[in-house]
C-alpha atoms as one frame of an Amber mdcrd trajectory, in Angstrom:
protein
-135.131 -69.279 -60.056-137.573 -70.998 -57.740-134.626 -71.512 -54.712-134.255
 -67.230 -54.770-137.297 -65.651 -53.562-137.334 -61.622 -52.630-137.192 -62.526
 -48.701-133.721 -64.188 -49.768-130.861 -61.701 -50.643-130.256 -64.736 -52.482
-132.025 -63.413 -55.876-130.095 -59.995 -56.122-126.571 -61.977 -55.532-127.828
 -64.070 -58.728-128.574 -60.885 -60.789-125.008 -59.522 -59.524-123.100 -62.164
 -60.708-125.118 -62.182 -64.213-124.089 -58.456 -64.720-120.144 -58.940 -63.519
-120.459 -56.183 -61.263-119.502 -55.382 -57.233-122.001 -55.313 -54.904-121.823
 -51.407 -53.824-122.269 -50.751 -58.012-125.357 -53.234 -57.689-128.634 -51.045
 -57.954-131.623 -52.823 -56.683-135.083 -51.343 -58.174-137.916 -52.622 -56.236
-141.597 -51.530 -55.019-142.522 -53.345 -52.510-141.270 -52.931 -48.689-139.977
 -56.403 -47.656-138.338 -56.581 -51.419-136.262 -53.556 -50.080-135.415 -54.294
 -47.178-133.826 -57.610 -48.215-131.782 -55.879 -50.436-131.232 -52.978 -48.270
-130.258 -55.264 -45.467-127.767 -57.198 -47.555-125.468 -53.910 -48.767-127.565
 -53.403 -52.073-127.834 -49.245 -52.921-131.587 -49.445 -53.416-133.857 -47.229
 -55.298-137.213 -47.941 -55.024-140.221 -46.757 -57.265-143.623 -45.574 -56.067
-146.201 -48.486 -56.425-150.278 -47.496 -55.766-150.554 -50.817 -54.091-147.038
 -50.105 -51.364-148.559 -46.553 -50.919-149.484 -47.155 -47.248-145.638 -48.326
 -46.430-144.345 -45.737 -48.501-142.773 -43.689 -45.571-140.753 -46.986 -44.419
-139.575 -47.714 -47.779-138.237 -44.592 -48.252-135.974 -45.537 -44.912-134.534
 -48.211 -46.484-133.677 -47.145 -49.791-131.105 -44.706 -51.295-133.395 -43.092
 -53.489-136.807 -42.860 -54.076-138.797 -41.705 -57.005-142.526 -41.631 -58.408
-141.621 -43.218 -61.912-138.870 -44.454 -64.007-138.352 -40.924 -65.808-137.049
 -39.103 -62.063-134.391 -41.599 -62.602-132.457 -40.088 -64.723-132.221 -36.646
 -62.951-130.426 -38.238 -59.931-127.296 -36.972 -58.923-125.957 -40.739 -57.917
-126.452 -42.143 -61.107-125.242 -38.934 -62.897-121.682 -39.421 -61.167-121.310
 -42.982 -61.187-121.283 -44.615 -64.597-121.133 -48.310 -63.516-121.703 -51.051
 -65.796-125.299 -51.422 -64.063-126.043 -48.329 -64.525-125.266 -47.679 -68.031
-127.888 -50.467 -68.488-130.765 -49.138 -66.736-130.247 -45.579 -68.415-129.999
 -47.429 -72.084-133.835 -49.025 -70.880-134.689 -45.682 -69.422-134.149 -44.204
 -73.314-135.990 -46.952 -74.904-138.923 -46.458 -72.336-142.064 -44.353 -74.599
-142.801 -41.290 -72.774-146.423 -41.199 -71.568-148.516 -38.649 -73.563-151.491
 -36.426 -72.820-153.352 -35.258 -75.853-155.500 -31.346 -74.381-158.326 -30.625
 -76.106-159.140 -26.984 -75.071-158.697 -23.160 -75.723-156.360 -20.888 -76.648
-155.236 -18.269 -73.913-153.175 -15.429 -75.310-151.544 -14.497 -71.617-150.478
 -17.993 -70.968-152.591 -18.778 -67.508-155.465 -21.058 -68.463-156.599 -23.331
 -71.729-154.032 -24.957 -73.747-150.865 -23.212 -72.194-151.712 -23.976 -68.460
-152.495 -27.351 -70.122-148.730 -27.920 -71.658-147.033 -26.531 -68.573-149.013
 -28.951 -66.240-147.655 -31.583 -68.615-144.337 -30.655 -68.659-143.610 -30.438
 -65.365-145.713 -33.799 -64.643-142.874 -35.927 -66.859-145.475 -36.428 -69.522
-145.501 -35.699 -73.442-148.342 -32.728 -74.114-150.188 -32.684 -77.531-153.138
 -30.488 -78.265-155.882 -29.558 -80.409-156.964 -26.079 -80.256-160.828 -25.117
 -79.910-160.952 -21.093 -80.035-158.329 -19.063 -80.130-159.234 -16.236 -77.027
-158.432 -12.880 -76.565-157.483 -12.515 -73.095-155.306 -11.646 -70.233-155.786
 -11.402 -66.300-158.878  -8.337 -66.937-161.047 -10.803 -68.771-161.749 -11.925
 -72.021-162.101  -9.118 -75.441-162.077 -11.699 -78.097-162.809 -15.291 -79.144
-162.648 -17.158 -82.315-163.609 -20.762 -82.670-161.583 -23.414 -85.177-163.490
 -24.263 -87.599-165.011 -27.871 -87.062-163.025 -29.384 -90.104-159.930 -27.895
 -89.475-160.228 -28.675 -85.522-160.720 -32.555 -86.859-157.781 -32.076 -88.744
-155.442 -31.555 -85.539-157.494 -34.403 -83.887-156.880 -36.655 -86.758-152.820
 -35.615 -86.678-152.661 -36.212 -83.383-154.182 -39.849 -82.900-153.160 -41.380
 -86.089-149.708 -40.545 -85.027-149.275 -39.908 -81.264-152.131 -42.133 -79.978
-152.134 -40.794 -76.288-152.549 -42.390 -73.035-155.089 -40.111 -71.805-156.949
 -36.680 -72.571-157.826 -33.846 -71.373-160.863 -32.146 -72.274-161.604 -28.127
 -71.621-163.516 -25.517 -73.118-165.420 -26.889 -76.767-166.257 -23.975 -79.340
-169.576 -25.678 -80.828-171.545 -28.711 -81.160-169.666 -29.698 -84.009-166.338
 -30.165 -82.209-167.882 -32.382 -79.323-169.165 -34.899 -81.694-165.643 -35.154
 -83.690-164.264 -35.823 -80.126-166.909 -38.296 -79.166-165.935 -40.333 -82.594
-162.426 -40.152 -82.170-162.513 -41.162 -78.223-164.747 -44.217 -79.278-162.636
 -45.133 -82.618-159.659 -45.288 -80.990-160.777 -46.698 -77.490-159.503 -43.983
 -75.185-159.847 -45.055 -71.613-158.633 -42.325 -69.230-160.555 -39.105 -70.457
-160.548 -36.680 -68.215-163.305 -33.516 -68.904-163.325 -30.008 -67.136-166.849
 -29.042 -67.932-166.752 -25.329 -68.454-170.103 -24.547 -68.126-171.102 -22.030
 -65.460-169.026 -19.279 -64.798-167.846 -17.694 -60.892-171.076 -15.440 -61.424
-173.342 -18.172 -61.786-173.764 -17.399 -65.676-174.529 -20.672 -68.316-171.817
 -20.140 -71.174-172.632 -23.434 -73.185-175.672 -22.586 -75.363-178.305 -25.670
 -74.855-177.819 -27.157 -78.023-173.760 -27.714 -77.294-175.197 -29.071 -73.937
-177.522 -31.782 -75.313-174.692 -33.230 -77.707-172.289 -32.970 -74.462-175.220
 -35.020 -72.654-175.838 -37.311 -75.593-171.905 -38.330 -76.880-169.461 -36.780
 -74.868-170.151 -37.709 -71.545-170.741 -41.059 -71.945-167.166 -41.420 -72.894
-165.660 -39.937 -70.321-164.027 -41.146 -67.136-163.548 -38.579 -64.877-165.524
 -35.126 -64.824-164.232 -32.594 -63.167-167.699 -30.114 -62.447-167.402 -26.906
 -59.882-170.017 -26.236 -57.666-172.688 -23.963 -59.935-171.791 -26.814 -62.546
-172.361 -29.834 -59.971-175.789 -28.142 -59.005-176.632 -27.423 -62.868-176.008
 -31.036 -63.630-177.446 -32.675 -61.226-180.449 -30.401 -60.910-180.066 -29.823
 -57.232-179.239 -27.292 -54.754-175.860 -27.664 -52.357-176.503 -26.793 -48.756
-174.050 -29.328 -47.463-171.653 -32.358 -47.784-174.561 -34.556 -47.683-176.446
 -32.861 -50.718-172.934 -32.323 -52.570-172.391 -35.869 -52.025-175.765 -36.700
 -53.607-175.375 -34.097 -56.785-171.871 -35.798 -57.974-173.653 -39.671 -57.335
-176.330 -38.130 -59.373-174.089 -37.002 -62.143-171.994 -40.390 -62.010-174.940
 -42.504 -62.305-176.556 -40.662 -65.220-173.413 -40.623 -67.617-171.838 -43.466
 -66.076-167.938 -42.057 -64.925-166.390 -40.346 -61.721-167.364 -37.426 -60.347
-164.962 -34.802 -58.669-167.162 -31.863 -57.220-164.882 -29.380 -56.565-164.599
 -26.940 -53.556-163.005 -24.017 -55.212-166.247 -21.594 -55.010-167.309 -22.608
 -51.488-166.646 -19.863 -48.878-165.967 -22.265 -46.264-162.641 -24.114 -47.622
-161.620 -26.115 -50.818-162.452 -29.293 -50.312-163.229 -31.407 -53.159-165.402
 -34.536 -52.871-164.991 -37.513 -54.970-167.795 -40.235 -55.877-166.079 -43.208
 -58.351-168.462 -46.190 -58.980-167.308 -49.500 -57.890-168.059 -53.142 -58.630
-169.869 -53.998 -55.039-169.766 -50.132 -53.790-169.221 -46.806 -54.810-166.064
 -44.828 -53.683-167.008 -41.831 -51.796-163.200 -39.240 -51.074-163.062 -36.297
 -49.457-160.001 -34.509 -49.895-159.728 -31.316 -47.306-158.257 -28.424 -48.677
-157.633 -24.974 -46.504-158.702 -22.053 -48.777-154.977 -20.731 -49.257-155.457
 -16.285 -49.625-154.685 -15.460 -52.879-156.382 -13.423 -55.515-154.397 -14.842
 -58.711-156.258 -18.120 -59.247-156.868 -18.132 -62.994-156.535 -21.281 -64.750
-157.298 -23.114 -61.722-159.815 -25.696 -63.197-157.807 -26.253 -66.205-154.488
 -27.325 -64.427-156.069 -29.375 -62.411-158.060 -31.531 -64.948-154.480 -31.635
 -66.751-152.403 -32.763 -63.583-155.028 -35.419 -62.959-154.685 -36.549 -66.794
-151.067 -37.087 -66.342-151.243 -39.169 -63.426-154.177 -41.452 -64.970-151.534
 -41.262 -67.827-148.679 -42.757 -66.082-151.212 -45.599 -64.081-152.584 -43.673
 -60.829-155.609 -44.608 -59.846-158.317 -41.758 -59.861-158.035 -41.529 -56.271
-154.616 -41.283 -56.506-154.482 -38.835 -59.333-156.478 -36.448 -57.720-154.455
 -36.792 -54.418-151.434 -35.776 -56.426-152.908 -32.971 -58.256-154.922 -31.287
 -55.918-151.444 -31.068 -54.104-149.493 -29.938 -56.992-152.150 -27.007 -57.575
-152.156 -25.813 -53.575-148.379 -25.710 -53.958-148.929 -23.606 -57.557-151.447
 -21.104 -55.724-149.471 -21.377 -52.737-146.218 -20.259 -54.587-148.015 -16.948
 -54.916-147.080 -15.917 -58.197-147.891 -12.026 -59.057-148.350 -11.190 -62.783
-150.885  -8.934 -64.503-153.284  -6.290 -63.141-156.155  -8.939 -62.589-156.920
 -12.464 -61.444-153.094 -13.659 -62.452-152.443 -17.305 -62.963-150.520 -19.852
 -60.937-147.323 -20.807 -60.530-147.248 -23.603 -62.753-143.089 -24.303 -62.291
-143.486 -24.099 -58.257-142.005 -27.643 -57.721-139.236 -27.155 -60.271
């Protein structure tokens, strides 16, 4: 109604008397700050939901409301609406199982002791509230010592999961990892363009720790050619930001230049990240704007621990799950790059070798 504006409590006294309820069983869900403080103000229990464009007053909105959460699925794990089955509340929770989960299709490998590929992939999911599907590449051989085995899906049974997966489950974004052959990145390229996937987010896997190229050149010009181009977000380490740029790294100011390099030739966002410098772990960020380019840093202490493996792929995954639910990509990297410090952080100890992460640290 045009007389009940958010600065009014007048608006949530009109939706209480709709739904027959009392004011104390009267949930207000709101984003912005002045929206909760009106209701706040006026004896409303408020939960309010994270919002990219309230980010800057999120602190303040979480002092006026109840409860605060990042999305609509959080809702339903809260211990106030779990004991109080009010007439409001039964609503919201009937919406809240009508709501489609987001999904996240991984495209990536297999790895047999669970830290990296397609496993790290599905746990990153999990715990990020969003629905994991995958296609399989290679199955690997491998465990915290290294790699003994791998053996790549054939390319028409490897279109047969793709085809499974998005004429059924279309997802919201995808991940992209380690690709077995040539083949296999042009039946992603087709099905990325025939179904007009927007958020596709692409761990190169190119150059190893040791500085060693483990895509063959012929993958590498068909990953040039139709793979890139349909990508949003690539997701290079250092050796891999200096490979595709053709460049050398000495500082920020040449890192800087690499990722614009990268971003301009294949057209999507760059995150360079820090992981192999010996200084710290900062990751830079260079997104392409309308009138100008987006240039983040994002420092990052090095945090001392050995068991890092599966780093890259979890997070190219957590960032995939936040472009999933509607972060920005500045946003979505925030996020992730502080889920994975709290996953190394968490200093999980398995295997005789480079273990993986804690990928359950926040649960």
């Amino acid at each position: 109604r045009q007389e009940a504006g958010k600065t009014s409590p007048k608006v949530f006294e009109l939706a209480r008397e709709h739904l027959q309820t009392k004011k104390e069983e009267t949930w207000v869900f709101e984003d912005s700050l002045y929206a909760v403080k009106t209701a706040s103000k006026a004896g409303f229990p408020v939960c309010s939901i994270y919002d990219a464009y309230s980010r800057d007053n999120t602190e303040e909105i979480r002092t006026f409301s109840d409860i605060y959460v990042k999305d609509f699925y959080e809702i339903e794990s809260c211990q106030v609406f779990q004991r109080k089955k009010t007439v409001a509340t039964q609503t919201v929770r009937k919406k809240i199982r009508k709501c489609k989960m987001k999904t996240v299709l991984t495209i990536a490998g297999s790895d047999a002791s669970g830290g990296a590929g397609i496993q790290a992939d599905i746990k990153t999911l999990t715990v990020h509230k969003v629905y994991a599907t995958s296609c399989i590449t290679a199955l690997t051989a491998q465990n915290t010592k290294g790699i003994t085995g791998i053996m790549p899906v054939p390319p028409d049974f490897f279109e047969k999961q793709m085809d499974s997966v998005f004429s059924d489950i279309k997802p919201d974004a995808v991940k992209i990892g380690m690709i077995a052959s040539k083949e296999q990145v042009e039946i992603i390229a087709k099905y990325l363009q025939k179904y007009s996937i927007k958020q596709v987010v692409a761990d190169p896997v190119m150059i190893s720790t040791s500085g060693t190229i483990l895509v063959e050149e012929e993958v590498r010009e068909v990953l040039y050619e139709k793979l890139f181009p349909n990508i949003s977000l690539l997701t290079p380490n250092l050796p891999e930001t200096e490979f595709l740029s053709g460049g050398k790294i000495t500082d920020r100011k040449t890192r800087e230049k690499a990722a614009e390099i990268i971003a301009k030739r294949w057209n999507c966002a760059v995150l360079s990240k820090g992981g192999h410098s010996e200084q710290n772990a900062d990751d830079f960020l260079y997104e392409k704007a309308f009138k100008c380019p987006k240039k983040v840093w994002y420092p990052a202490c090095r945090i001392d621990n050995p068991n890092t493996h599966g780093t890259g792929c979890t997070l190219s995954s957590a960032i995939a799950a936040n472009l999933a639910k509607g972060f920005s990509i500045e946003e979505s990297v925030k996020e992730a790059k502080d889920y994975i410090s709290g996953a190394i952080g968490a200093m999980l100890n398995l295997g005789q070798g480079n273990g993986p992460l804690d990928h359950m640290w926040d649960l």
